[in-house]
C-alpha positions in Angstrom: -68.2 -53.0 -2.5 -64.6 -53.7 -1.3 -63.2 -56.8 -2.6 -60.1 -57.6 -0.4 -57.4 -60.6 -0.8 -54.3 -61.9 1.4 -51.6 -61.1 -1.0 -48.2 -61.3 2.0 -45.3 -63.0 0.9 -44.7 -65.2 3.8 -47.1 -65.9 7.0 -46.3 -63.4 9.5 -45.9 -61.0 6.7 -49.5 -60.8 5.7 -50.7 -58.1 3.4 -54.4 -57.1 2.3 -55.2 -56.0 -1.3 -58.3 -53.8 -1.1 -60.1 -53.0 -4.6 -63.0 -51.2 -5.3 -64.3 -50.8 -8.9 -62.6 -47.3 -8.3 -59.1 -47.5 -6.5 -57.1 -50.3 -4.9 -55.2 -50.0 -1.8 -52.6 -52.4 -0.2 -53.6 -52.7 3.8 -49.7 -53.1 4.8 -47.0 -54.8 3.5 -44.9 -57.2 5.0 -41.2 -58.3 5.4 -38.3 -57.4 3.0 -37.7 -60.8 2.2 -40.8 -61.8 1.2 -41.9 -58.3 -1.1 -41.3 -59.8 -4.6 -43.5 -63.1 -3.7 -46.4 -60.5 -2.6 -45.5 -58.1 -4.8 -46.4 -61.4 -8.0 -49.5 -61.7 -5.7 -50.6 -58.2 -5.9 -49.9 -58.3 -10.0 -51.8 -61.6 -10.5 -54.6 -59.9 -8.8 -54.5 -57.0 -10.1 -54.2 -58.2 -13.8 -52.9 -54.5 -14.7 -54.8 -52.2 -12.8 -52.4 -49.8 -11.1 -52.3 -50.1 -7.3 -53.0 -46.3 -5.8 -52.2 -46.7 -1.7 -50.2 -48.6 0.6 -51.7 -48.0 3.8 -49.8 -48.7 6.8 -51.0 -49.5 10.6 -48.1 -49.3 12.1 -44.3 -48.9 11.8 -43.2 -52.1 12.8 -40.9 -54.0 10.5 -43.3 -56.7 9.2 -46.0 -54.0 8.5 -44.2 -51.8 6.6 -41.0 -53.0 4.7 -42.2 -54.7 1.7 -43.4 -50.9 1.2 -39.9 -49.6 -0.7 -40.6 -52.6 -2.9 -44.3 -52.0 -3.7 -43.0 -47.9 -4.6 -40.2 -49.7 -7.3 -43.3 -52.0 -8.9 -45.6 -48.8 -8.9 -44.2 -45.6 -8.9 -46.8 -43.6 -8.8 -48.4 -45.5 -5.8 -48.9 -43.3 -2.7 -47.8 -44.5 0.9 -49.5 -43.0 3.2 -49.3 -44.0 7.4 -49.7 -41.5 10.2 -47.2 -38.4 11.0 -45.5 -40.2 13.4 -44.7 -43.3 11.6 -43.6 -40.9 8.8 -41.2 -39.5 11.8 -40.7 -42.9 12.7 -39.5 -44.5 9.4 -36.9 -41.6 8.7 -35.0 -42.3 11.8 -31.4 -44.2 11.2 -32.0 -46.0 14.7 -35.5 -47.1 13.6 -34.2 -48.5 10.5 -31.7 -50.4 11.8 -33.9 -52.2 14.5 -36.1 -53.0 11.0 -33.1 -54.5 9.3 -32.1 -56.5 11.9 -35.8 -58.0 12.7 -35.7 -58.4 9.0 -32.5 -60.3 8.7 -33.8 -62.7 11.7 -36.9 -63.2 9.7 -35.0 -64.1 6.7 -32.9 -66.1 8.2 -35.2 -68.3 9.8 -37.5 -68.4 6.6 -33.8 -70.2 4.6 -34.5 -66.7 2.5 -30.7 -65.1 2.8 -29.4 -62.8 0.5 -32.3 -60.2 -0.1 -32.0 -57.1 -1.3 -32.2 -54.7 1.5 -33.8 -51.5 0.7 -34.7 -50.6 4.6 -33.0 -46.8 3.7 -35.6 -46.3 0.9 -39.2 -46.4 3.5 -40.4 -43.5 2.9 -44.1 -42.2 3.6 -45.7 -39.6 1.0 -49.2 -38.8 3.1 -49.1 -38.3 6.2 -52.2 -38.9 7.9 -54.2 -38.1 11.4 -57.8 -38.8 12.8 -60.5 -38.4 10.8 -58.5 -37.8 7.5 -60.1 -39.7 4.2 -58.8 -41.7 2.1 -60.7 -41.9 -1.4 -61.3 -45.6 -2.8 -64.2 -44.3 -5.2 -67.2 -46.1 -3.8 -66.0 -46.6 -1.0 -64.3 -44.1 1.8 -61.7 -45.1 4.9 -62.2 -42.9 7.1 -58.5 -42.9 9.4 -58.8 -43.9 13.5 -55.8 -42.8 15.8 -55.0 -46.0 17.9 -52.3 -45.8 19.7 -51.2 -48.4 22.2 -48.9 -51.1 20.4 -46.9 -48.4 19.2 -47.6 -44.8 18.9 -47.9 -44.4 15.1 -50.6 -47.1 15.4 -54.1 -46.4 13.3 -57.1 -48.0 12.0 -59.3 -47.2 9.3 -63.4 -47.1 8.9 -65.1 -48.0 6.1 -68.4 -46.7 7.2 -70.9 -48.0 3.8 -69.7 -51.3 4.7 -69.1 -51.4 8.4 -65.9 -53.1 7.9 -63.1 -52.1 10.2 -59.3 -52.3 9.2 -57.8 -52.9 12.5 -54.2 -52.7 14.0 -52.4 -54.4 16.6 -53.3 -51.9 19.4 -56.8 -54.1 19.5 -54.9 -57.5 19.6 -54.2 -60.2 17.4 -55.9 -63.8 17.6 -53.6 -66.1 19.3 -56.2 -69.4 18.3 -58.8 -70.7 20.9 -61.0 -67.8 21.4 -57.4 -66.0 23.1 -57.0 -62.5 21.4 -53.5 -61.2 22.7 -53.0 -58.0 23.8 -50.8 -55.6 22.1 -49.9 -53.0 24.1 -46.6 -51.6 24.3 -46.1 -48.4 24.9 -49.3 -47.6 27.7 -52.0 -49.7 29.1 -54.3 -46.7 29.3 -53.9 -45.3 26.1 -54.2 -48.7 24.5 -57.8 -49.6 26.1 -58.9 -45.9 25.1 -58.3 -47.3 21.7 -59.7 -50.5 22.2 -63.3 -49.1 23.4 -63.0 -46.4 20.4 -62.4 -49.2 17.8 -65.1 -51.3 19.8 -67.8 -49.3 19.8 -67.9 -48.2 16.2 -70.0 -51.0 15.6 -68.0 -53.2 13.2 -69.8 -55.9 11.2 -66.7 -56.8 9.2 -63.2 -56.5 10.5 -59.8 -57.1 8.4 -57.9 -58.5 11.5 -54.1 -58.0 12.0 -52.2 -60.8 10.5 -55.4 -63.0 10.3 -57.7 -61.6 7.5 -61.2 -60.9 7.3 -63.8 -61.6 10.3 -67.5 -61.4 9.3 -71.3 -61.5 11.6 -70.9 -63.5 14.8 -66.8 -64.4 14.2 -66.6 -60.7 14.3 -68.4 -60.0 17.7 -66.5 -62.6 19.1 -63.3 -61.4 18.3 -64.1 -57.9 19.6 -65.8 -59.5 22.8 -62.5 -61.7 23.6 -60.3 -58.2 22.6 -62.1 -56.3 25.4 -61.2 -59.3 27.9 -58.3 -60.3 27.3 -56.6 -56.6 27.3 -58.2 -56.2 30.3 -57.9 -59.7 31.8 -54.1 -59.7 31.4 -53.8 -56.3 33.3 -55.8 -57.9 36.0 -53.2 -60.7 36.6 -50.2 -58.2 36.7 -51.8 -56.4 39.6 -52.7 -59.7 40.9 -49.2 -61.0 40.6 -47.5 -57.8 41.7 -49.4 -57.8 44.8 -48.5 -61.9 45.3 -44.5 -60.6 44.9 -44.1 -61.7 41.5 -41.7 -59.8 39.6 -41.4 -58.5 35.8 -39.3 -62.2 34.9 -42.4 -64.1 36.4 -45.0 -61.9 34.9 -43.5 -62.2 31.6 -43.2 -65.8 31.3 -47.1 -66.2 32.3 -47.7 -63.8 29.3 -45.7 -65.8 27.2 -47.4 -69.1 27.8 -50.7 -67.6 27.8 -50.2 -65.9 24.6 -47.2 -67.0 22.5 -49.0 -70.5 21.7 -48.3 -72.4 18.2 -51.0 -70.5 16.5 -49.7 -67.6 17.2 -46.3 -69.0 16.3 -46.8 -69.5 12.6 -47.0 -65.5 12.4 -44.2 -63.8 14.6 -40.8 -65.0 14.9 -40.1 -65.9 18.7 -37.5 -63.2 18.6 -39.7 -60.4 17.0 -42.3 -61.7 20.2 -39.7 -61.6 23.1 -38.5 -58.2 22.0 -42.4 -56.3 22.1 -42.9 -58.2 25.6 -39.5 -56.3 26.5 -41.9 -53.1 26.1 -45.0 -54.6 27.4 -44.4 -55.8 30.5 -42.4 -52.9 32.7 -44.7 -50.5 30.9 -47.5 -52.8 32.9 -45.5 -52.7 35.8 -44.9 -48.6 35.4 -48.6 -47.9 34.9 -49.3 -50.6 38.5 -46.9 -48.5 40.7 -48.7 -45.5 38.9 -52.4 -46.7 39.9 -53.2 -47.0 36.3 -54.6 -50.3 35.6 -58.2 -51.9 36.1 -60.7 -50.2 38.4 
């Protein structure tokens, strides 16, 4: 049986503490600023047992920063993402976009003046479809998603049906809206979407939310497959009534940036990723790529 707790730091930050009565595995972890508030979590879980994986979705900045922290509290943890966010998290550029998201997320929070250790990310297993990761009863079985970003996966916990998702399948914006993700192609995200649909989840560890269960689960898949698809559908709608990628984005934004899902991503860290999702909408459109 996996056991799994919210350990983040901060909201927005969230961070999932998987334990088996074998390994334990951290699904994520988080903004700088907030790593030594999770980081107590994790311990007062834990109660000494060692923590033996980070496991990152994604790249992104509130994913995978509180990770250099975890490595200093546990040094013999492994981190382990996919090749490309390995790729990803060694580039100087990339790092800087993370410190500066991070700072912004600090700043707002009233938490100035933490340590920065962006230049220590670092990830030791580099991972790609259908590689295994060992939790002793329990096996995650790793699911290329790309879509948000590239480096994007999932992983499937097949004894228990539970599905650790990523943002390439949406995050819950409150009300039954799931908003989609997608950021770097429409295509390759819904290709995603229906693989991470169809494996038949009965439990699934949502992005930034926690853990859906029985019908709560169906219905957040079932509102994931519309809503990707439904806001495709009003591009091309709105493309073909003249609207523009200015117009466009501000429909997105009051469909999808509502106070629930406020409380999680910083209005800044939101208008930057519809930077990238809305002329690579617009791209895909002129391309013929979009809903048939």
């Amino acid at each position: 049986m996996v056991t799994i707790t919210n350990v983040g730091g901060a909201p927005g930050g969230e961070a999932f503490l998987l334990e088996t009565e074998g390994k334990t595995a951290l699904v994520d972890s988080g903004f700088a600023y907030s790593a030594p508030r999770m980081i107590a979590n994790i311990k007062d879980v834990l109660r000494g047992r060692p923590l033996d994986y980070v496991l990152l979705t994604h790249s992104h900045y509130d994913h995978a920063s509180g990770s250099a922290y975890v490595r200093a509290a546990w040094p013999d943890v492994t981190v382990a993402g996919s090749a490309y966010a390995k790729k990803i998290l060694e580039k100087p550029s990339a790092r800087a976009v993370m410190r500066e998201m991070n700072d912004n997320a600090a700043r707002i929070a009233g938490a100035d003046g933490y340590e920065d250790r962006t230049d220590r990310l670092h990830i030791d297993l580099a991972m790609a479809e259908g590689d295994e990761i060992d939790l002793g009863p329990a096996k995650l079985r790793v699911i290329e998603a790309p879509g948000h970003t590239k480096c994007c996966i999932a992983f499937w916990c097949g004894e228990e049906k539970l599905l650790l998702s990523c943002e390439t399948l949406g995050v819950d914006a409150g009300g039954g809206v799931v908003m989609p993700c997608y950021m770097v192609g429409y295509a390759l995200a819904m290709e995603s979407v229906g693989k991470l649909a169809a494996l038949g989840a009965e439990k699934i560890l949502t992005p930034h939310r926690g853990l859906l269960e029985g019908e709560a689960c169906a219905a957040f898949i079932e509102n994931a497959v519309y809503w990707n698809t439904e806001f495709m559908r009003r591009a091309e709608e709105g493309m073909r009534a003249g609207k523009g990628e200015a117009e466009l984005a501000r429909e997105f934004k009051e469909l999808f940036y509502t106070p629930y899902m406020a409380e999680v991503q910083p209005e800044k860290a939101f208008d930057l990723n519809l930077s990238y999702t809305i002329p690579m909408l617009v791209r895909e459109i002129d391309q013929g790529i979009g809903n048939k």
